[in-house]
N, C-alpha and C positions, 0 to 999 in steps of 0.2 A: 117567809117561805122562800124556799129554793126556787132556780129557773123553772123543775120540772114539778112547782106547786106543791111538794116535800118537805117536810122539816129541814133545817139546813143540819149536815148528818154529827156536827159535835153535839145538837141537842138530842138526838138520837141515841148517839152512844152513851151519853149524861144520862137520860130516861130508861135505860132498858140496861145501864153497868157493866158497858162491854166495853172495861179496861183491857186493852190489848196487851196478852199473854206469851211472855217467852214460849215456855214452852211450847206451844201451838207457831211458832214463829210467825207473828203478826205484826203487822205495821202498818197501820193505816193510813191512806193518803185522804186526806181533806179535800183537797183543790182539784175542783171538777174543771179546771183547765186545763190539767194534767192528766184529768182522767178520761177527758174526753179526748187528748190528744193522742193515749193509747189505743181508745175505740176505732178513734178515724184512721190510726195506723193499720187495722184489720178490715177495713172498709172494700167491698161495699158488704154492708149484715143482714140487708133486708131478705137475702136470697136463702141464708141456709142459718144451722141450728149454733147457735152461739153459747159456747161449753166454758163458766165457768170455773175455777176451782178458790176456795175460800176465800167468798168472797165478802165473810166478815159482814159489816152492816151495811155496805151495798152500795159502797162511794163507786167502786170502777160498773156494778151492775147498770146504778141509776146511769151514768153515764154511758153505756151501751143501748141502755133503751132511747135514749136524748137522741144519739146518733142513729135510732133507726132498726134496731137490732130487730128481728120479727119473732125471735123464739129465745129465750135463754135458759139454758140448763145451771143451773146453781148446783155445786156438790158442797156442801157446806158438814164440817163435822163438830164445829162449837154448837152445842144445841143453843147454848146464849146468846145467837146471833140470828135467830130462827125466827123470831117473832117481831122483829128489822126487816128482816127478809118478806115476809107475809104482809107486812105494810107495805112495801113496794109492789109484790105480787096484785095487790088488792087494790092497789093506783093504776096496774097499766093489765088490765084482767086477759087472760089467756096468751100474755108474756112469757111470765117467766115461771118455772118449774124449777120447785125447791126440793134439790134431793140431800137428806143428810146421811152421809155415808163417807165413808177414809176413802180419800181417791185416789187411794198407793191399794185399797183393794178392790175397790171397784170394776164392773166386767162391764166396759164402755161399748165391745161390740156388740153386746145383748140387748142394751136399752137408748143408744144413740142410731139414729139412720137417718137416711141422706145426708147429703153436703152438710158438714161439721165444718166449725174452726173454733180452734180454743185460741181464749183468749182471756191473761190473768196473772192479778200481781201475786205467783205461786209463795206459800210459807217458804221461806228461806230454809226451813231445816229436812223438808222434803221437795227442794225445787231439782236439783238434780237427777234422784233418782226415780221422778215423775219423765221426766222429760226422756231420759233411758228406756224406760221403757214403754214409753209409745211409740220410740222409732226404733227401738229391738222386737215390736211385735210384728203380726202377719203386714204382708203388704202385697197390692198396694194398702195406705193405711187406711183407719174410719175418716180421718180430718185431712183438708186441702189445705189449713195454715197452722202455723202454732205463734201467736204474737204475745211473748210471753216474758215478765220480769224475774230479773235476779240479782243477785250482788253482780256488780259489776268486775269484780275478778273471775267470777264464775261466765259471766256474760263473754268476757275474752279471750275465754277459756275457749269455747265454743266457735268463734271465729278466727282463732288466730291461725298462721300461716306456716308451712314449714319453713326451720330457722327461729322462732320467734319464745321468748321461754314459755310463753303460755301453751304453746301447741302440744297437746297432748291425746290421751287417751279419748277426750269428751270431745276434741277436736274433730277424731277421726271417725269416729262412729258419727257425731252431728252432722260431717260433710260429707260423707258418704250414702248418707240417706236423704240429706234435705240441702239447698241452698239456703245460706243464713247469712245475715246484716245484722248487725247491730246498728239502732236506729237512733237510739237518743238516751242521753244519762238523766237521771234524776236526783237530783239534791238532795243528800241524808234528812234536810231540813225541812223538806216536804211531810217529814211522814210525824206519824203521833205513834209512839215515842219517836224519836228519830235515831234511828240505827246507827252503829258506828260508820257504816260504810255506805260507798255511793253505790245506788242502783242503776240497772241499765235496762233499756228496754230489748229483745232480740225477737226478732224473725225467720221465723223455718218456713221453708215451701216445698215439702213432699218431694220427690223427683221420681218421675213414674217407674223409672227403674234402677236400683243401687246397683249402680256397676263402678268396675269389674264385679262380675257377680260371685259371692261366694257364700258360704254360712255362718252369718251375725257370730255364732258363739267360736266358733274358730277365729273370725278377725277378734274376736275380744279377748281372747288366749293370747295371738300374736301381741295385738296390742299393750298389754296385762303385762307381757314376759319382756319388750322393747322396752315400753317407759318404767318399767319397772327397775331396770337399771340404765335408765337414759346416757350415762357418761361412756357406757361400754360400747364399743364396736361390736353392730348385728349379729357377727358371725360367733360373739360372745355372749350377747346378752338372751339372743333367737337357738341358742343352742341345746338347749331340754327340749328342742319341739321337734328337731329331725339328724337321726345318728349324721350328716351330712350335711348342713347347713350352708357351708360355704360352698357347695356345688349348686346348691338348690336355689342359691341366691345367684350365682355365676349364669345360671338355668336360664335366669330371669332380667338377666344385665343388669342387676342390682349390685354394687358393689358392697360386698362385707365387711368395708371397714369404715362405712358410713355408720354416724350413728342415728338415732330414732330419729329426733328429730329435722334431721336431713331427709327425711323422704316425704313424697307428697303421700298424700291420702289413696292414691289409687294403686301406689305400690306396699301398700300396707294388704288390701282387697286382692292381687297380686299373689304375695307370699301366703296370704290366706288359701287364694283357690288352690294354689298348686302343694301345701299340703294336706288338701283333702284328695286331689287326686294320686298322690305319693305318700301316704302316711307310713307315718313309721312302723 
């Protein structure tokens, strides 16, 4: 038996045939040292609903319960991992609640309330565009944390700085909604199969207001039309969005012949508000 008096979970996955599946982008972690040092990284859990997303046969769950978690939401969409899941459930009773549904469809603010934090080694083939849009929805948002893995170029993606080649579109949206760290890398070798590439763990922390304030889908326009041609000077690359551009950026003491990457995050938020207030 496991610390948590569980099957230890390779005999689990052995017993129930939940060889981990591309397609589903899974990759399982073993080692409840690791997984318990994700949980403790979202710490403290005892106080609110701990959300997480595939979580497969319940290596990082069981390890959320270890550390204390008082509620946990499971969105699980392998129906083959369900009955993994319900053995844990049925170990630690009126824990954990198994929802199986796609959690790229899922309506989190209809069936989550109070204090949330997600916390989860997300399928690498939908870890991005999960994370988009929980901080492109309303806000303030449902969740106070997001302690969440991903490939580690994606993870760098996310905190890198302007000047730096990672800094980009995922950058600017990430920093403008949440303060974020990257915490800690993990070793391809940890996981079952062991993925080509290193993982990382990251942290978002809400910020009660995304300022400069302006409208998500306009800074994702700007942002879209910058890196989209990152090599080109703004007043080039920002030019489909206002017959004037290089006034509007003069407007702003942004110089125009910066390119994307030279600007911080708040003047991205910036060129955003003032072409909703000056549109073309």
């Amino acid at each position: 038996m496991s610390e948590d008096g569980l099957p230890p979970l390779r005999e689990v996955i052995a017993r129930h045939g939940l060889d981990a599946r591309k397609g589903l982008g899974q990759n399982f972690l073993f080692d409840l040292n690791l997984t318990r040092r994700i949980a403790r990284s979202a710490a403290p859990l005892s106080a609110s609903t701990v959300v997480e997303i595939g979580p497969g046969p319940g290596g990082l769950t069981r390890a959320l319960l270890l550390e204390g978690a008082r509620k946990i939401v499971a969105v699980e969409k392998d129906t083959r991992a369900l009955p993994a899941l319900q053995e844990i459930a049925a170990h630690y009773p009126g824990r954990l609640e198994i929802v199986e549904a796609d959690a790229l469809r899922y309506d989190w603010t209809a069936h989550i309330t109070g204090d949330a934090k997600i916390v989860a080694n997300l399928p690498y083939n939908i870890a991005t565009p999960l994370l988009t849009g929980w901080l492109t929805g309303p806000w303030p948002p449902w969740f106070s944390s997001l302690t969440l893995m991903f490939q580690k170029e994606v993870a760098e993606r996310i905190v890198a700085a302007p000047g730096s080649e990672a800094y980009g579109r995922l950058s600017i949206i990430s920093q403008w909604c949440a303060s974020a760290k990257k915490l800690f890398d993990i070793d391809r070798r940890a996981f079952t199969p062991p993925p080509k590439i290193t993982s990382s763990v990251v942290q978002l922390i809400p910020k009660s207001e995304r300022l400069p304030a302006c409208t998500i889908s306009v800074l994702e326009k700007v942002t879209a039309a910058a890196f989209g041609q990152r090599r080109k000077m703004l007043r080039s690359s920002l030019k489909s969005l206002h017959p004037d551009m290089s006034k509007l950026l003069d407007g702003l003491g942004i110089d125009a012949n910066l390119r994307a990457e030279q600007l911080a995050v708040a003047d991205f938020a910036r060129i955003a508000a003032s072409l909703e207030s000056d549109p073309v």
